[in-house]
MARDOMAR-402414 format. One record per residue (C-alpha): residue in one letter; x, y, z. Coordinates in pm, whole numbers, padded with zeros to 5 digits, always signed. Example, Ala and Ser with C-alpha at 12.3 -4.5 7.8 and 13.67 -1.06 7.14 Angstrom:
residues 2
A+01230-00450+00780S+01367-00106+00714
This chain:
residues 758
X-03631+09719+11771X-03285+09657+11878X-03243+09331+11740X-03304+09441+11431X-02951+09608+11424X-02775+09374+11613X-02393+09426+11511X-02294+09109+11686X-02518+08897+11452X-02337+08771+11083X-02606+08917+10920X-02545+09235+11073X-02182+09271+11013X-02101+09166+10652X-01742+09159+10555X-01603+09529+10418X-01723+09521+09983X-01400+09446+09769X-01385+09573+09424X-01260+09372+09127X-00866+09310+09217X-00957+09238+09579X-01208+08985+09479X-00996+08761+09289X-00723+08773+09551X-01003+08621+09793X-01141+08369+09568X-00776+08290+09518X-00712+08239+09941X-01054+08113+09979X-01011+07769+09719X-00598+07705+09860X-00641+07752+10229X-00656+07454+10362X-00891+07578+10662X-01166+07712+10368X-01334+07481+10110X-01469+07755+09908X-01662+08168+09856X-01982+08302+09847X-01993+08592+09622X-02301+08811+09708X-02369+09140+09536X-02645+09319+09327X-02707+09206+08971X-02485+09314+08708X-02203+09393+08964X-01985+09096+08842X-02045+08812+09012X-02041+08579+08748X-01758+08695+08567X-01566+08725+08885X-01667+08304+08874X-01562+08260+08494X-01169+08400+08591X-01165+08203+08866X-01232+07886+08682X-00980+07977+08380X-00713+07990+08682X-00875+07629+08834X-00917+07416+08518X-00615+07135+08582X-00630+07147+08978X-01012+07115+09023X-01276+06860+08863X-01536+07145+08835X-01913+07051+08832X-02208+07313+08734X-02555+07305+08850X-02791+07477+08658X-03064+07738+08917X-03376+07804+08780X-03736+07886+08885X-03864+07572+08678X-03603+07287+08810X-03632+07481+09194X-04025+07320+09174X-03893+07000+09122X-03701+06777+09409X-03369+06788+09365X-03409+06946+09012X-03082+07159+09025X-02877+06789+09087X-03067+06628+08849X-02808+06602+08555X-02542+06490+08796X-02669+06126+08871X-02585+05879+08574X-02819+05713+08389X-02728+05397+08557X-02880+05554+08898X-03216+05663+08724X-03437+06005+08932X-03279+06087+09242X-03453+05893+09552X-03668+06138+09807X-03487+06014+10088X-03198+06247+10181X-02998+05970+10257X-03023+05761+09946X-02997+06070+09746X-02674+06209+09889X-02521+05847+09801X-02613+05869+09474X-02460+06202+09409X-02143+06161+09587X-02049+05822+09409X-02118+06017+09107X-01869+06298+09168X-01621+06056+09270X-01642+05857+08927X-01649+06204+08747X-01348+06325+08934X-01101+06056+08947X-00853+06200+09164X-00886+06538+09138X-01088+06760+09386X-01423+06866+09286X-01515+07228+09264X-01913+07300+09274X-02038+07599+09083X-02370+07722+09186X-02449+08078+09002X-02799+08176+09145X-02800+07999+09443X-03099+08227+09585X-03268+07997+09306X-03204+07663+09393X-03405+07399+09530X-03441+07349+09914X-03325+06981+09887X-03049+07006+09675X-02936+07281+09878X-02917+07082+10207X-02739+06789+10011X-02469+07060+09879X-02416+07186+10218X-02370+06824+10354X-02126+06765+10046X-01907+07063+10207X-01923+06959+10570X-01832+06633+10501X-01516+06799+10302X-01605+06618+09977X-01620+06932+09746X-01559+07279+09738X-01815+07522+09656X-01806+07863+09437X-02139+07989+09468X-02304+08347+09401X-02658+08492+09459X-02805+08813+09467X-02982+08822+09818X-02967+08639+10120X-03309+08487+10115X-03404+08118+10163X-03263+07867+10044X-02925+08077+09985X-02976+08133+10357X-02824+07720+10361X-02506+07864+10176X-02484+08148+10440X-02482+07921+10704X-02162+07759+10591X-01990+08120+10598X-02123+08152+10999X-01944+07802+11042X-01623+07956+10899X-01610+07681+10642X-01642+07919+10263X-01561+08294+10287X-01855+08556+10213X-01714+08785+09919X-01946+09132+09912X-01845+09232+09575X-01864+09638+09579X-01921+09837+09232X-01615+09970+09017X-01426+10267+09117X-01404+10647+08979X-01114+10581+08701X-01284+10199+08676X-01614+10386+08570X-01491+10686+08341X-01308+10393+08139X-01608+10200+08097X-01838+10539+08020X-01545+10630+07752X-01521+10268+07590X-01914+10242+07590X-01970+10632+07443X-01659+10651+07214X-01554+11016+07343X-01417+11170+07649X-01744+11188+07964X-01700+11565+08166X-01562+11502+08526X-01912+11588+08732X-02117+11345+08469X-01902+11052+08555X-01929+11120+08914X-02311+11185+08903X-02320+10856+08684X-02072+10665+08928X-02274+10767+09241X-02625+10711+09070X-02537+10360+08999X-02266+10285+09244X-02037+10148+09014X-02292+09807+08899X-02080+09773+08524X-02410+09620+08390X-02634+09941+08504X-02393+10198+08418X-02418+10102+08076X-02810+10091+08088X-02835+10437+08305X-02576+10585+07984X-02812+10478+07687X-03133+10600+07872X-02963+10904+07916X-02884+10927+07550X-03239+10818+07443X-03362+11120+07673X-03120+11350+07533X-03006+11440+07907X-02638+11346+07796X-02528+11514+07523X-02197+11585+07311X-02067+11953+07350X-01692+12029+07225X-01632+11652+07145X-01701+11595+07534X-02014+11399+07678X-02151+11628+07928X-02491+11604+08153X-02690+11915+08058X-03022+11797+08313X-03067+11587+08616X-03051+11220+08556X-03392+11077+08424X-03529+10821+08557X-03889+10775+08380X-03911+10434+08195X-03579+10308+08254X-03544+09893+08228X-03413+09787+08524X-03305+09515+08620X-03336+09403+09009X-03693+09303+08847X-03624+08935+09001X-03561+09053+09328X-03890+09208+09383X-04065+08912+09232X-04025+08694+09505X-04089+08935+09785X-04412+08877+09981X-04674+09169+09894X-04634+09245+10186X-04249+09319+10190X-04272+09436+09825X-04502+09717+09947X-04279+09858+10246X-03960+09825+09980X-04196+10062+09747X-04237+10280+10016X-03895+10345+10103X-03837+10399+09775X-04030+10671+09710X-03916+10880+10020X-03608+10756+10024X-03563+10693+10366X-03838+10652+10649X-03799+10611+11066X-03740+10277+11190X-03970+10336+11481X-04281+10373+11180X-04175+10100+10973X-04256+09869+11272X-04595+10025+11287X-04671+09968+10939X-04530+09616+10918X-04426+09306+11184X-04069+09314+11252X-03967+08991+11120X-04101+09066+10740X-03885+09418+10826X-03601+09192+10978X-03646+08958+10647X-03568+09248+10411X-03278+09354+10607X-03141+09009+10557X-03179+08994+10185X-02923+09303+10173X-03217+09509+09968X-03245+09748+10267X-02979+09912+10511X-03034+10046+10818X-02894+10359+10989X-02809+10354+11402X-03024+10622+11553X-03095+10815+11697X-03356+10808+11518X-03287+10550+11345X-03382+10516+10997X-03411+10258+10692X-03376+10311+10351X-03280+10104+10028X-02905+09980+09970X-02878+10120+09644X-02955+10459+09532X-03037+10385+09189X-03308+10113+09290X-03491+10359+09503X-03473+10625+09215X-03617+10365+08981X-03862+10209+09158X-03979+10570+09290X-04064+10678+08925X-04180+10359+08817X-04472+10301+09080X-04865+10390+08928X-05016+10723+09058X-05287+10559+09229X-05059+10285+09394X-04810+10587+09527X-05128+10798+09614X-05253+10466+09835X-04882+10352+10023X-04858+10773+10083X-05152+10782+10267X-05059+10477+10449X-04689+10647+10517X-04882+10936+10621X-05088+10758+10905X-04780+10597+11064X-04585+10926+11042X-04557+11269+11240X-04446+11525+10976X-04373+11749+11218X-04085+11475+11414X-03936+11359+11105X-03538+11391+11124X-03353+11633+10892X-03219+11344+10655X-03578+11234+10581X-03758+11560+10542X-03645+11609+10162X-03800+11307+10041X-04140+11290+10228X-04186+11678+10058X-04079+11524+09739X-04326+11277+09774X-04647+11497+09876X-04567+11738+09565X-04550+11403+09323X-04840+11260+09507X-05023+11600+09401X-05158+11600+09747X-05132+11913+09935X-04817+11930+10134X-04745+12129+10440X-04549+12443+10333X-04315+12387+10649X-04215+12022+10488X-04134+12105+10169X-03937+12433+10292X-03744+12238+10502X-03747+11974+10231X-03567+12274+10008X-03369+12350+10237X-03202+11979+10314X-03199+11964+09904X-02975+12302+09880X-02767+12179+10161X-02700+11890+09959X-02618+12042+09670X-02906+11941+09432X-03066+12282+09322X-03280+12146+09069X-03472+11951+09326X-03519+12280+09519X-03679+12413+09219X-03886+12060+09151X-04046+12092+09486X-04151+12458+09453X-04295+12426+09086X-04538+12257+09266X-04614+12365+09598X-04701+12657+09712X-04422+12959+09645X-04619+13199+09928X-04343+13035+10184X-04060+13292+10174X-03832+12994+10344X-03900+12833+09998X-03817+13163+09765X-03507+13191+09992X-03375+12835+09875X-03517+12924+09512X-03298+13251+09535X-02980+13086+09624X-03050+12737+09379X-03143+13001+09080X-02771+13177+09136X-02628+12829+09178X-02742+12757+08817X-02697+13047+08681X-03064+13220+08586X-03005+13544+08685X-03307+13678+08502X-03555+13475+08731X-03314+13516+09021X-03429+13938+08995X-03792+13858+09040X-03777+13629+09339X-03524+13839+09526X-03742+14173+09445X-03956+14027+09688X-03763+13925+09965X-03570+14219+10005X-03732+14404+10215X-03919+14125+10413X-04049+14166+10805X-03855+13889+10885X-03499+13941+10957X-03352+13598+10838X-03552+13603+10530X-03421+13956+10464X-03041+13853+10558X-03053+13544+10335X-03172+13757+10029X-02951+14064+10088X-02613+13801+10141X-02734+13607+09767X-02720+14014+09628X-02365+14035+09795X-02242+13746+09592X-02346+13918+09255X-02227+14301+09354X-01933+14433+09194X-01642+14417+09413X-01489+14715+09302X-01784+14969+09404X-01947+15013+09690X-02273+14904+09770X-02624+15100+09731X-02820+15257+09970X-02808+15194+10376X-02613+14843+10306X-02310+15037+10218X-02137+14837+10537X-02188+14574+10765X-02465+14656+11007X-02417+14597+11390X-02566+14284+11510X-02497+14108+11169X-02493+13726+11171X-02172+13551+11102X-02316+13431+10763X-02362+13786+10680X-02021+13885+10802X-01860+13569+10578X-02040+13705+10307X-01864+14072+10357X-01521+13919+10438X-01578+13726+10061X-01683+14006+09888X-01435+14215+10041X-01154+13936+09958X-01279+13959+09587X-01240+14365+09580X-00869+14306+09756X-00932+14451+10090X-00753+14204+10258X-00723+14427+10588X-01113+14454+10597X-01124+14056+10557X-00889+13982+10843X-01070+14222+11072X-01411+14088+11026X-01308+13739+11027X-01098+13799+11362X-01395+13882+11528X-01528+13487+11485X-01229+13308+11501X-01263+13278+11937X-01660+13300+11944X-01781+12989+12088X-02148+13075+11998X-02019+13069+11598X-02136+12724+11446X-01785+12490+11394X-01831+12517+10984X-01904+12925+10965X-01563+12958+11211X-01395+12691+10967X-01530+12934+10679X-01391+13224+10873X-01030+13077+10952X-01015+13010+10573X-01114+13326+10463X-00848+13528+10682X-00586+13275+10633X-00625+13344+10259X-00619+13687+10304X-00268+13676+10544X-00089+13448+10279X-00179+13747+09977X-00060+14036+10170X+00282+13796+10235X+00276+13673+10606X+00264+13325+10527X+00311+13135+10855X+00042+13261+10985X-00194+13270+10762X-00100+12850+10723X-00184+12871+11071X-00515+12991+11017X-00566+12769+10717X-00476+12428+10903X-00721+12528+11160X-00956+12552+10928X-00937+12247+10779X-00927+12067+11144X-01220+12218+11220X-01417+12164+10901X-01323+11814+10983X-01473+11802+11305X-01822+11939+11217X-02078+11853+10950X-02078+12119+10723X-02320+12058+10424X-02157+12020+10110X-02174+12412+09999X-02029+12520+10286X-01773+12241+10289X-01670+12332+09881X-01618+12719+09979X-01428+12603+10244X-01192+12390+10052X-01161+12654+09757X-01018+12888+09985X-00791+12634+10153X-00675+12507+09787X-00563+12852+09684X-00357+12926+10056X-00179+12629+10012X-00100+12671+09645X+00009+12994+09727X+00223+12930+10015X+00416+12672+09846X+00269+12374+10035X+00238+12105+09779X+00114+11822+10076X-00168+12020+10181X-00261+12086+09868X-00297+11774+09769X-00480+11669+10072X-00744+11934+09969X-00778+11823+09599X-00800+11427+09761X-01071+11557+09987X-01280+11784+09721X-01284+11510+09448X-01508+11311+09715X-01780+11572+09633X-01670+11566+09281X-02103+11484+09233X-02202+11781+09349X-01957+12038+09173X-01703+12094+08892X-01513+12303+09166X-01225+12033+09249X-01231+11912+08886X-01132+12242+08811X-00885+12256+09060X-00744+11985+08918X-00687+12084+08559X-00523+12432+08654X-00283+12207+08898X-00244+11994+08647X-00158+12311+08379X+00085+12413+08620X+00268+12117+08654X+00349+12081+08264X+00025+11820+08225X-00096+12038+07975X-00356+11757+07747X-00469+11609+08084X-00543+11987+08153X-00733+12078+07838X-00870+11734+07909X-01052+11830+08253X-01082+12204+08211X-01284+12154+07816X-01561+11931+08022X-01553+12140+08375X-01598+12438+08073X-01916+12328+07952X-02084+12221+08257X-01956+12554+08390X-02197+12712+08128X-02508+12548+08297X-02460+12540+08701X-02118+12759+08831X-02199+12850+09213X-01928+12915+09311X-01840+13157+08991X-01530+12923+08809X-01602+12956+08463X-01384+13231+08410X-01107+13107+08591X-01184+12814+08366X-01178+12968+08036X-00888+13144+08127X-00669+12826+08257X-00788+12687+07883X-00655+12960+07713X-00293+12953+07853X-00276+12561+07806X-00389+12618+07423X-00100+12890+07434X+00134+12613+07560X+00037+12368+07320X+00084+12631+07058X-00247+12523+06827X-00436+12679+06614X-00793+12575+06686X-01020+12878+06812X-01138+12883+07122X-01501+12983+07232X-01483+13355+07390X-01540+13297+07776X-01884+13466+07922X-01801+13469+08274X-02193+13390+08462X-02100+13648+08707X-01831+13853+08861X-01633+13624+09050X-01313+13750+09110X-01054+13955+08896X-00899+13704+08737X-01228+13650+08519X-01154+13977+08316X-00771+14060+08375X-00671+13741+08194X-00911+13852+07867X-00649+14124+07774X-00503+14039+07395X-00253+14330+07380X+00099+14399+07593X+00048+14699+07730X-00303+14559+07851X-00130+14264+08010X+00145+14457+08175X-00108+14672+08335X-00306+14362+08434X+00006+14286+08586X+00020+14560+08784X-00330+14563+08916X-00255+14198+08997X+00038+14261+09202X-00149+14566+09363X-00422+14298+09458X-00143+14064+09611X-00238+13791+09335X+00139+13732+09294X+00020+13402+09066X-00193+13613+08803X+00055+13837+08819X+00317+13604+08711X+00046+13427+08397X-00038+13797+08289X+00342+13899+08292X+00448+13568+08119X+00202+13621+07840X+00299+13980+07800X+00665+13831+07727X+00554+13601+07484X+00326+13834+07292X+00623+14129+07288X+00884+13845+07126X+00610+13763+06889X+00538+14175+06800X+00956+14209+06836X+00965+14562+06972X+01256+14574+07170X+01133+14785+07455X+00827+14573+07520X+01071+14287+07511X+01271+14429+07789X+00961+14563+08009X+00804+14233+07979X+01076+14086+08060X+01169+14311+08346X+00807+14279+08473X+00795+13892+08430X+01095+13844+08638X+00987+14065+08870X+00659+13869+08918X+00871+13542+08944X+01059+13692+09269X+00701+13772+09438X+00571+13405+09365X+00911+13273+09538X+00904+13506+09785X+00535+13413+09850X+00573+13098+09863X+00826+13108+10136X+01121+13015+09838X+01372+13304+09936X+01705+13245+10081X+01725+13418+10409X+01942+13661+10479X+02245+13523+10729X+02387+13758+10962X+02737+13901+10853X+03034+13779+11060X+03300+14007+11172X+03520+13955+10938X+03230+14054+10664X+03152+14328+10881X+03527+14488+10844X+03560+14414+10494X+03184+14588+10433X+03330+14886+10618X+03658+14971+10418X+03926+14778+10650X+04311+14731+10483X+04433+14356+10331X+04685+14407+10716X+04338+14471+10935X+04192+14217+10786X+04487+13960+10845X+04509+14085+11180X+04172+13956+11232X+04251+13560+11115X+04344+13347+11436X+04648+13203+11474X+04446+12840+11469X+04324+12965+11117X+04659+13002+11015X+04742+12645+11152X+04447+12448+10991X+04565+12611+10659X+04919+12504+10672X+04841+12147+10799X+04590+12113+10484X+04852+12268+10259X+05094+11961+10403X+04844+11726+10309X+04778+11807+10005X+05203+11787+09931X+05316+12088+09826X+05656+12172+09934X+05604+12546+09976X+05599+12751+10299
């Protein structure tokens, strides 16, 4: 089993993937070092490869004699059939001796060349011959060509070309898929119209940047009406469908065994499967075969585990296997598997599986199948995988609960949670009365005998106080219940990250900023040294973003955005983060930009309660831009925080008391917004004593921001000489009080400068 992920073998340590810039650099070194004679680009199809060849030649045509040869499955029956239009007519069909032939074809090159160097192309080289192969290969080492070849796997006979790269003589080029920006160009180009933030990022992941299949995954999309135009902005209103899509790794799969083609199928479907039951399903060295070929990666243990290279292959080939051919390799899976030992990572797709399958799935699989799902972020499968099991399990209504208020269906939210309120079992009961906290008003206190937080409360439940508390402006109440966790050992690293952030928020409002940066750079060391899921790791960085902003560290900040647009598939959180930082620098199109696509997606899936936030950073960049074009009224999903309905006031005396409420609240930044847009609505009305309060108040609100963000000029202490002066002294106390070496530096600069006065 070990061998099989042998790091010290080539194989099993590939050069790092370089993306399109990188790639030519290396073709570049690999054709003018003397020590190389040549690349072997190896990537997925539709990532480049070819293209990647075509710029290289362009750059090659005067310094190389460049040769073809022409891969295909008909000429790779035949003998030598990919050298076949090399030899002259003189020299007639190649001879089947190796030595004759690689006479002929050498003599050839030379007469073709003259005396230039010859550069071999060989696109496909996973589908060339076995003999003409061995008689490029033998071209190289003998240092009579070089060689730019490509293929998509690593099978025989491109397994001839890899050998070359474990002699050190070419250089093996893994060609990676375009970037973030790379990909939203392409998306823009192909659709004609700006593509939302989270849709190019669930679009970039789902294809991992292959140009070719981006474009493909886009006009399925389309043809399903899953990606549609809202506000002139492309915007993903469902899951990505995968039903019927044409791809295109077809040829691949062809020339698998059915033996390998079968255990790829059933990877695919449950997306990743233990090594140790692979090997009981199939020998190792079909297993070690498919490794090989690059179509499958493996995962150190332990356990270890295997599952496909790319995401969007297993996707496709999951929905694109018959019912009764799925229903036959699950049962199969199922013999060589122990539900009950699977690791977390593989849990979710073995219950997605059984519930496609139709069979009749343990209800502790596909609860803990929900539950790996919600972790991840992906609430719609959570509610796939109980629209057909069995909804009894009130682990699964738990994850339905908190996927339903992730997406926004409140109205179907109120009939699962009636049920799990009062539940026998604690946790259940816990989980369903901390998804009510989220959706409470702040501002009131809560019904019935969960007015406070009960003794013995989890620190889940206690983060979800210390938030709702936060949101009501009880920052004291916050700090206190977060103290509590920020020394307890027995607290999981990612709920005492969540706690540090929450009370280091809370400091930085009511004004002691040190300290509360304290507690916020804590929080983000320890949220890097655990594995939070991505929920917990988004509220984390939400309340990180706004201490820093707030503080007035611009580095930190920064570092939080960087690390948030990473999960930028899972959320519109740091997109949004990044249009109101972008408002606030003066960016204001790239704003409306980001915040007009975050807006809409907002409108279908908003856990963590940003559309009003949204709405209202749109509305003050419109005001900016001065234009005239209405604007959709905001429906906030949920109360989130005050700034969804302070920032909705039209009038001045409404925004001046907005202010105030603000500044109560220790939200020094809405404070200053609601105070500037008092001003400008008061010069508009031109009442001259709205002008001044406004004014008054706006300025006032500029001082807290300063001071807030640690911007005021301390106060020095007063000297002696201050200190008489401040107290009444005469002009002759005060002289009495200059030195005599005062008096001495004076008249010596007084020389200097050349005056002849005393």
């Amino acid at each position: 089993m070990t061998g099989l992920l042998d790091p010290a073998s080539p194989l099993g340590m590939p050069p790092p993937a370089l993306q399109a810039g990188d790639v030519e650099s290396a073709v570049h070194a690999s054709l003018s070092e003397p020590r190389l004679q040549g690349a072997l680009l190896v990537g997925p199809p539709g990532i480049g490869k070819t293209r990647t060849i075509e710029d290289a030649l362009e750059r090659y045509i005067g310094t190389f004699h460049i040769e073809r040869l022409l891969c295909t499955p008909h000429l790779a029956q035949q003998p030598y059939g990919s050298l076949l239009l090399l030899a002259t007519d003189a020299d007639g069909p190649l001879p089947p001796d190796p030595l004759e032939a690689y006479g002929v074809i050498s003599r050839a090159l030379r007469e073709r060349a003259g005396d230039r160097p010859v550069l071999l192309v060989v696109d496909n080289c996973d589908r060339i011959d076995e003999l003409s192969a061995s008689l490029v290969t033998q071209l190289v080492r003998e240092r009579a060509i070089s060689l730019l070849a490509a293929t998509d796997t690593l099978t025989p006979p491109a397994d001839l070309f890899t050998a070359l790269w474990c002699e050190n003589r070419i250089r093996r080029i893994d060609l990676s898929g375009m970037d973030r920006d790379s990909s939203r160009r392409l998306l823009e180009r192909t659709l004609g119209a700006p593509v939302s933030p989270r849709s190019v990022d669930m679009l970039a992941t789902a294809t991992g940047g292959n140009p070719q299949l981006l474009i493909e995954m886009v006009r399925h999309q389309r043809r399903q009406d899953t990606l549609q135009l809202h506000e002139g902005t492309w915007i993903l209103v469902a899951p990505l469908d995968y039903t019927g899509i044409q791809h295109i790794h077809d040829t691949r799969l062809a020339r698998l065994s059915p033996i390998a083609r079968d255990l790829v199928l059933m990877i695919a479907m449950v997306e990743a499967v233990p090594l140790s039951a692979l090997l009981r399903i199939a020998e190792a060295d079909v297993l070690s075969s498919l490794l090989a070929t690059g179509l499958l990666h493996a995962t150190a243990g332990p356990p270890s585990t295997v599952r496909l290279a790319e995401r969007v292959l297993s996707e496709m080939l999951a929905h694109s296997i018959p019912p009764a051919r799925r229903l036959r390799l699950w049962e199969t899976l199922q013999g060589a598997v122990d539900i009950r030992t699977l690791p977390p990572v593989t849990r979710f797709g073995f219950a997605r599986c059984a519930v496609r399958c139709h069979t009749h799935p343990d209800p502790w699989l596909v609860a803990t199948g929900a539950s790996h799902a919600f972790e991840r972020g992906d609430a719609h499968q959570v509610l796939e995988l109980a629209a057909h099991a069995d909804c009894s399990d009130p682990r699964l209504k738990l994850q339905v609960a908190r996927s339903l208020r992730m997406l926004g269906r409140f109205d179907e939210l109120e009939d699962v949670l009636r049920h799990l309120d009062e539940h026998p079992d604690p946790e259940i009961a816990e989980g369903a009365h901390r998804v009510r906290l989220s959706l409470t008003d702040p501002f009131t206190d809560l019904p019935g005998p969960s007015r406070g937080l009960p003794e013995g409360a989890s620190p889940r439940l206690r983060i979800a106080h210390a938030h709702r508390h936060q949101r009501g402006g009880r920052f004291d109440e916050v700090i206190a219940i977060c103290e509590t966790m920020r020394h307890d050992l027995t607290v999981p690293p990612a709920t005492r990250a969540m706690a540090a952030a929450r009370q280091g928020e809370a400091l930085i409002t009511k004004g002691a900023v040190a300290e509360g940066l304290g507690h916020a750079t804590r929080a983000l060391q320890m949220l890097e040294l655990s594995s939070p899921s991505v929920v917990d790791r988004l509220i984390v960085h939400h309340c990180l973003y706004r201490s820093f902003l707030l503080a007035g560290a611009p580095q930190q900040t920064q570092r939080v955005i960087d690390s948030m647009r990473s999960l930028g598939a899972t959320d519109s959180g740091a997109q949004v983060i990044s249009g109101i930082e972008a408002r606030r620098r003066g960016r204001i199109p790239d704003a409306l930009t980001v915040l007009s696509a975050c807006a809409g997606e907002l409108e279908r899936a908003d856990p963590l309660g940003l559309q009003g936030v949204t709405d209202a950073a749109r509305r003050l960049a419109h005001q900016f831009l001065r234009t005239e074009s209405p604007l959709p009224v905001a429906r906030p999903v949920h109360p989130a925080s005050p700034r969804d309905w302070l920032i909705e006031r039209s009038s001045v005396p409404d925004l001046l008391e907005a202010t105030s409420m603000a500044e109560a609240m220790g939200d020094v930044m809405l404070a200053h917004d609601t105070a500037g847009r008092a001003l400008v609505l008061a010069r508009e009305g031109g009442e001259r004593a709205q002008i001044r309060t406004a004014r008054a108040r706006a300025a006032r609100a500029y001082r807290l921001m300063r001071q807030a963000r640690g911007h005021q000029r301390p106060a020095a202490p007063m000297s002696t000489f201050a200190e008489a002066a401040a107290t009444g002294a005469t002009s002759q106390q005060l002289g009495a009080r200059i030195s005599p070496a005062v008096h001495r530096r004076a008249y010596r600069a007084h020389l200097r400068r050349g005056s002849t006065g005393p």
